[in-house]
Residue, then its C-alpha position, 0 to 999 in steps of 0.5 A: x273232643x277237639x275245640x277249634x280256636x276262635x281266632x278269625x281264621x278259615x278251616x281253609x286257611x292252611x292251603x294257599x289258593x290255587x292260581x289261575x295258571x295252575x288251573x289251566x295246567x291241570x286243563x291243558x292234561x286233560x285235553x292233551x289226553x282227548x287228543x287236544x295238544x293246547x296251552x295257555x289261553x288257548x286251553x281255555x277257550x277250548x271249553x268256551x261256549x259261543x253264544x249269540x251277540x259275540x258273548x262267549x261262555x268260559x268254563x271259569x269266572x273269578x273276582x277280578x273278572x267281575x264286572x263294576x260295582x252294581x249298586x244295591x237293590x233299589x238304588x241306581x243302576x238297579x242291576x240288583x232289583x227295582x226296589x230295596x225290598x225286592x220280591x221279598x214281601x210278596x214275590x213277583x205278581x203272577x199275571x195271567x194272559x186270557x185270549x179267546x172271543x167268549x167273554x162268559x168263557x173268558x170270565x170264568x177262567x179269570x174269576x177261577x185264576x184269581x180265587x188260585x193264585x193269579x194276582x193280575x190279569x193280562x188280557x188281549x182285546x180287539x183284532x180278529x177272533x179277539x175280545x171286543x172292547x164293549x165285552x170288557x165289563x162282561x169279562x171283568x164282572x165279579x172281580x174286584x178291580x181294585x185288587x186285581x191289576x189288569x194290563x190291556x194288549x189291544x192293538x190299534x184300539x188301545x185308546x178305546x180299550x184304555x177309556x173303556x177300563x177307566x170308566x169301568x173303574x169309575x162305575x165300580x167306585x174304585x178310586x184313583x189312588x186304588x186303580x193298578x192298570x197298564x193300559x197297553x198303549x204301544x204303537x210302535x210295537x204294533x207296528x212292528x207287529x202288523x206294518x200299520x202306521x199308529x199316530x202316537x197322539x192317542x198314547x201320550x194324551x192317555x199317558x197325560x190323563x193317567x200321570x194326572x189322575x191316575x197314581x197307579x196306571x201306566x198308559x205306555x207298553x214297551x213291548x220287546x215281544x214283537x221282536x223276539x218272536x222275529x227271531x231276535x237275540x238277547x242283546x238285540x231284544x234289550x235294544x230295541x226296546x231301548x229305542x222304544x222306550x226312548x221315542x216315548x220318551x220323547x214324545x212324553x216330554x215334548x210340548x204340543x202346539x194346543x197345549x204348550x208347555x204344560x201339555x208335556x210330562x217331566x222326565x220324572x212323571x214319563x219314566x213311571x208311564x212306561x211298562x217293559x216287557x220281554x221275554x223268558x226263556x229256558x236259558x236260565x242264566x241268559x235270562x238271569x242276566x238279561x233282566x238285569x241288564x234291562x234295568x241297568x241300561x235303563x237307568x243309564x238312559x234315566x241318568x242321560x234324561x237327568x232323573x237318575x232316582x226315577x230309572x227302575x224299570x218296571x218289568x213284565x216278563x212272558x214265558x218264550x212263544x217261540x221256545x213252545x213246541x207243537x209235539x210233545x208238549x208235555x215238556x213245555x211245562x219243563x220249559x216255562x218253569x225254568x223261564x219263570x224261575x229265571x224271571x224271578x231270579x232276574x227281578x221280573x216285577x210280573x210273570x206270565x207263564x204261558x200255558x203248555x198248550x199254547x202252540x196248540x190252540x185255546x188252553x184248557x182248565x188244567x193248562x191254565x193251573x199248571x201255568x199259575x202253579x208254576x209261579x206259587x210253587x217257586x213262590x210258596x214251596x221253593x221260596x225263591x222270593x224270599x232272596x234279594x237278588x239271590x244271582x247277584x254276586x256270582x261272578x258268572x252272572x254278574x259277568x254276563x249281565x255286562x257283556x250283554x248289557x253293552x251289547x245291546x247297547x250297541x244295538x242301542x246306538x246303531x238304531x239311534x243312529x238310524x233315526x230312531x226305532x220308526x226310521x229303524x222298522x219302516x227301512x227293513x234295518x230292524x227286519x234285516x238284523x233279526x232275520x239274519x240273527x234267526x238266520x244263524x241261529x236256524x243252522x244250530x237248530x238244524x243241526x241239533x246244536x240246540x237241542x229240541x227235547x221232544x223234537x229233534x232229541x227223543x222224539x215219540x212218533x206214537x204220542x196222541x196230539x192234543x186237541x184244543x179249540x184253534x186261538x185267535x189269529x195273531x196280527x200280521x203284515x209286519x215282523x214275521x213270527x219263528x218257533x224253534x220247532x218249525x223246520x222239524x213241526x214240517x217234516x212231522x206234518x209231511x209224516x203224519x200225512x203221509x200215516x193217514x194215506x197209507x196207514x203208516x209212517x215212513x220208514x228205514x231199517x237200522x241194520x245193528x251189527x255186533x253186540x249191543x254194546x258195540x252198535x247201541x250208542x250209533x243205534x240210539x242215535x240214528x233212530x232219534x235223528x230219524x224219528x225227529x223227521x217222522x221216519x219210523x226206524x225199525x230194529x229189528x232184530x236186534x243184531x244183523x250180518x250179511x246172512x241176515x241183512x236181507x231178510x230183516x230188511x225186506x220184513x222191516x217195511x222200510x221204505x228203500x232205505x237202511x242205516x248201518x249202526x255200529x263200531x269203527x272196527x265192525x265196519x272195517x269187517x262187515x259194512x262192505x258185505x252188509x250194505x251189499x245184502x240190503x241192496x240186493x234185498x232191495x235198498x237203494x240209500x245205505x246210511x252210515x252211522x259215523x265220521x264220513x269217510x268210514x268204510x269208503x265205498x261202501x256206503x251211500x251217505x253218512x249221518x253223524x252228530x253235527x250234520x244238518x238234521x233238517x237237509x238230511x231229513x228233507x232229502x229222505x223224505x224226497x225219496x220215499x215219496x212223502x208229499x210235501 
């Protein structure tokens, strides 16, 4: 047996450490065997990634690269975690969201969710087909309010909201010192929400109240939803809640005319009346990197404000609306878990994961479980709690919370600059910018740049939609609301409308030449790109030529269209004589599955990865004769 020396020294130490020239050279091979004559630089940035906001992800990150200190967990900047301990003692609070008009109905989910794991309650109150305010003690009957949090989203009630919880607080016994509440109280962003003008008069009378009497309530909601759901980027969501957080700023710290100077808070008393909430979506290390970034640029704004020990944030984080899908929702399961994991990792104080069934209507019992499941296993199976800060240090992660942080930063400024988020809203800036973010972001998605598992990738035509009770309607009149989904959800409905007239879908024949290996990767391809638009694509048989095209298509149902799937080399051979047969049978659109350009002539129209999936998809729809 052989002892190693206890000197101090790595089993590494003998190798010298490669350079960051020699890793670009050995990339610069590898590229130059695909065909890519590169060098340098321009090697690397032959694998980086364009993400929105003019951030870029590079395939390597090293130490130097690395952004400025970050501080420790608990102390300024907080880029490592609000507090010293982090999720360490109890991990994040898993706080349930409860919509729906039957108080009774609404109760029992809460009472349920509490006696499994959910430790805070999100509820959302007035509006049309919401909770009525008065329905409040009927909802919160049972539970012990001085151990449950609860968090209000009320819209344009939310003074009433606020006096009705506080004075359920006070008929239960529950003291001051043991209420924990968010009273919700956000009226810019319900008015970025609907277009409805809210004096803010109510929101920082409430805040006073609470900073007075109530230790463990916070009036104010920052609520960066309204903006994500619009389609708005990474940066541009962290910026507007900045001018948000700043306007309530200024309105905390400002003496009114009856009151004086007594009437205003101190920096220090308004920081800790401000609730932040964003989004969490399955890009995991955006995620990461965003939560963090929102601690530090808040921080910086604590600093500015003269109250530096005061800037933790304290952070809500709700599951992404708009990464929800309508089909397959199966997968939305996928999808929150990873936004909830990213949360955590990120230093969320509070997560709400969303229900699969969210885009469908009301969620059921087993929906709710699986979402409040999703928190106590990373919790309890996965420990992801028990590291502080366990993203910290990567030099990727620590890279991207700086980017993004001055980035949205910028944003930060031109808002300002603007006048502030109200002047922002009210002049169609705010709307402008999101809309051309959604804008750019539509074309990835229309050309499966950003892959939808379920929808535009994998899609199953035969899966049985769920039925749920329709929710409540949301608020509108103001910013508009996206979902990743909505450009192929309309193709699918045209689909399923089209199924129920005529008993089936539309349809176009794949038209395989040559063996499986040679046509199955096109072949597979070709059926998914369709399929992702309702078009049921039939092959059968599994192989066909110029003897054959005819017959098969003309017994395939297709609706006067066929897709040629196959080699380069076989359709040199066959894709002229093949596409013959399937117009002499009856076909009057030929696809080719390949680079445009192959088999010239030939062929009518070419489908290829990168091309614009929802236009092609719309076309074919068109000319099959599905109504829209």
């Amino acid at each position: 047996m052989t002892v190693l020396p206890d000197d101090g020294l790595s089993l590494a130490a003998e190798f010298p450490d490669a350079t960051h020239e020699q890793w670009q050279r050995l990339v610069e091979g590898v590229l130059r065997k695909s065909g890519k004559d590169v060098s340098g630089d321009a090697a690397e940035d032959a694998l980086s990634t364009k993400l929105e906001d003019g951030l870029t992800t590079r395939p390597l990150y090293t130490a130097p690269e690395t952004a400025d200190e970050t501080g420790f967990p608990g102390f300024a900047p907080f880029v490592r975690g609000g507090s010293p301990a982090g999720g360490a003692a109890g991990g994040w609070d898993v706080r349930q969201r409860y919509l729906g008009s039957d108080a009774a109905r609404v109760n029992e989910a809460v009472l349920t969710d509490l006696e499994n794991g959910v430790t805070s309650l999100w509820l959302s109150l007035g509006g049309p087909g919401g909770l009525p305010v008065d329905a409040l003690p009927r909802v919160l009957d049972g539970v012990y309010l001085d151990l449950a949090p609860v968090s209000l989203d009320a819209g344009a009630e939310y003074a009433e909201a606020a006096r009705a919880l506080l004075r359920l607080y006070a008929e239960r016994g529950v003291t001051p010192e043991a209420a924990r509440a968010s009273l919700g109280a956000d009226p810019l962003g319900h008015e970025a929400r609907t277009g409805e003008v809210l004096d803010p008069a109510g929101a920082v009378g409430l805040a006073r109240e609470a900073a007075a009497h109530w230790p463990g309530v916070r009036a104010l909601a920052v609520d960066a939803l309204p903006y994500h759901e619009a389609g708005g980027s990474a940066a541009e969501e962290l910026g507007l809640s900045l001018a948000t957080g700043v306007a309530y700023l200024r309105a905390l710290t400002e003496a009114d005319g009856e009151t004086g100077a007594a009437g205003a808070l101190d920096v220090q008393a308004a920081l800790g009346q401000l609730e932040f909430r964003y989004a969490a979506t399955a890009d995991q290390f955006l995620t990461i990197a965003k939560f963090r970034a929102a601690r530090r640029l808040w921080a910086r704004i604590a600093e500015a404000c003269g109250a530096p020990e005061a800037g933790a944030q304290r952070q809500h984080a709700v599951t992404s609306p708009v990464m929800m899908t309508r089909r397959d929702p199966w997968v939305n399961m996928l999808r929150t878990t990873v936004a909830c994991m990213a949360a955590g990792v990120g230093g969320a104080d509070s997560v709400t994961v969303l229900p699969f069934d969210h885009e469908v209507g009301l969620p059921d019992a087993f929906a709710r479980r699986i979402a409040r499941n999703t928190s106590t296993i990373l919790l309890e199976e996965s420990h992801l709690a028990r590291v502080i800060d366990p993203a910290g240090g990567s030099y990727y992660v620590e890279q991207l919370t700086d980017e993004l942080a001055h980035a949205a930063w910028e944003f930060f400024q031109t808002i300002e600059k603007a006048g502030g988020l109200a002047a922002a809203l009210r002049s169609g800036l705010v709307a402008e910018r999101l809309a051309a973010t959604w804008a750019e972001r539509s074309k990835k998605l229309a050309k499966r740049r950003e892959p939808i598992t379920g929808v535009s990738e994998f899609p199953l035509l035969s899966e049985k939609p769920l039925d749920r009770e329709p929710a409540p309607a949301g608020p509108t009149g103001g910013l508009p609301r996206v979902r990743r989904d909505e450009a192929y959800e309309a193709l699918r409905a045209r689909s399923d409308a089209h199924l129920a007239a005529t008993g089936n879908r539309p349809r176009i024949f794949l038209a395989a030449l040559g063996p499986a290996a040679a046509h199955t990767a096109r072949a597979t391809f070709a059926a998914n790109l369709f399929q992702a638009g309702g078009v049921e694509a039939v092959h059968d048989p599994v192989s066909v030529d110029a003897a054959t095209a005819a017959e098969a298509y003309a017994a395939s149902g297709a609706d006067g269209m066929a897709v040629l799937c196959s080699s380069d080399a076989l359709y040199e051979e066959q894709a002229e004589a093949v596409a013959e047969a399937l117009r002499a049978a009856g076909a009057t659109t030929v696809f080719l599955a390949g680079k445009p350009g192959t088999s010239a002539g030939a062929v009518d129209e070419y489908v290829f990865a990168g091309c614009d999936a929802v236009a092609v998809l719309s076309s074919v729809l068109d000319r099959m004769g599905v109504a829209l």
